[in-house]
N, C-alpha and C positions, 0 to 999 in steps of 0.2 A: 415650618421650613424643614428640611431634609437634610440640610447640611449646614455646619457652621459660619458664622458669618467673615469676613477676614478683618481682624482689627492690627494685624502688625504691619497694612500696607491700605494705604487711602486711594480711591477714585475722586481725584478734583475733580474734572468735569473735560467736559469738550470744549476747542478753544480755537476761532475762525474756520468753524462748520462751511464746507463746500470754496473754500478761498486754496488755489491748489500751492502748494508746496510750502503752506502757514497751518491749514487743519492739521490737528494734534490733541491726540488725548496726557492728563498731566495726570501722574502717581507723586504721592510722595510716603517715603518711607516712615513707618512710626515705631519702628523697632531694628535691629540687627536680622539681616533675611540671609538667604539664600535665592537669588529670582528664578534659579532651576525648577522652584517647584510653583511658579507664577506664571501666567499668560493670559494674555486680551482675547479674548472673541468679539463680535457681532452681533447684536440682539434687535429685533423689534422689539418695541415698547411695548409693556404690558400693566394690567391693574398694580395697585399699589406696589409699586418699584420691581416691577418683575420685569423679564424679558424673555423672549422665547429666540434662542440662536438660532443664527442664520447659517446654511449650512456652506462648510468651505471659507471659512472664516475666521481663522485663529493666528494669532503671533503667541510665541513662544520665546519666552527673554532667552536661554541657556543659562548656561553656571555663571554669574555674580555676583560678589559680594555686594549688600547696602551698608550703611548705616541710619540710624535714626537720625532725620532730617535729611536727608539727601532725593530727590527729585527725578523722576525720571518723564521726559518729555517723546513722548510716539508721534511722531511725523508720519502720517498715512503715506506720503510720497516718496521716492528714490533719494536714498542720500545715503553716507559715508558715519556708520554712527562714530562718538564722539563724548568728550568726559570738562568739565568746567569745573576750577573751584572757584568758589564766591571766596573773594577776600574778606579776611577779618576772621572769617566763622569756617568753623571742620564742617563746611556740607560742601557738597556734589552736586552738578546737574548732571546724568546721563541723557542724551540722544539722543537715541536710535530711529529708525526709519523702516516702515513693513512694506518699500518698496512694491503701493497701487499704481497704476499707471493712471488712476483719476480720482478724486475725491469720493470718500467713501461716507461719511459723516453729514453730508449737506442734508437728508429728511432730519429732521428734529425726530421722529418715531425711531430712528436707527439709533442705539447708544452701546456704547463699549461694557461688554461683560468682564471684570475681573474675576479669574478663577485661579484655586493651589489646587496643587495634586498631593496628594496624599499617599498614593498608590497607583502601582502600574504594574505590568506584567505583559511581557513581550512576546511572542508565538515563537514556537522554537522548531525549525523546521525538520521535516519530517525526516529526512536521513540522521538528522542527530537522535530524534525518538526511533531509531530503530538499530541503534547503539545504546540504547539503555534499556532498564527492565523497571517495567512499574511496578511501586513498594518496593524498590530496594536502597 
């Protein structure tokens, strides 16, 4: 494998495949995150637990915080995301919604790729590189 596996955030699984506005993929948190550097894609299924993304296909959380044990539930369809705490116990569920307009999850060979970014780098447009001087 090419890159690290993630072990500070779980893929439960997929959860009423092709039923609309119940299909949802479930994370749950297993350390203190950041979900800035977290997001879902799209994969076919492939040999031993691989998948090849599908292309145009990504949710991206933005900046918030988890904690260890707290939940996050993706609703493939349009909704209003949203935050629950479970009584008794310090966890979370988050919500959120990647707003498809139809079930994206109903092939069993489709499953959600969990990916961190580690690294980025933005293109910086070209009137601003010609206000600067390379090497200096």
């Amino acid at each position: 494998m090419i890159v690290d596996l993630i072990t500070e955030l779980s893929l439960v699984g997929v959860y009423d495949r092709g039923v609309p506005n119940e299909e949802r993929i479930v994370l749950v948190a297993r350390d203190s995150i950041n979900m800035g550097q977290y997001g879902v894609m799209l994969g076919i299924r492939s040999v031993a637990g691989s998948a090849f993304p599908i292309r145009d296909n990504l949710l991206w959380f933005g900046d918030a915080q988890l904690t260890n044990g707290d939940w996050i539930f993706i609703y493939t369809g349009p909704g209003e995301p949203r935050s629950t705490n479970l009584p008794g116990i310090n966890t979370k569920i988050y919500t959120v919604h990647w707003g498809r307009d139809k079930t994206v999850l109903h092939d069993q060979n489709v499953v959600p790729i969990l990916f961190r970014v580690d690294a980025v780098q933005v293109a910086v447009p070209l009137a601003e590189l010609a206000n600067t001087t390379v090497g200096k």
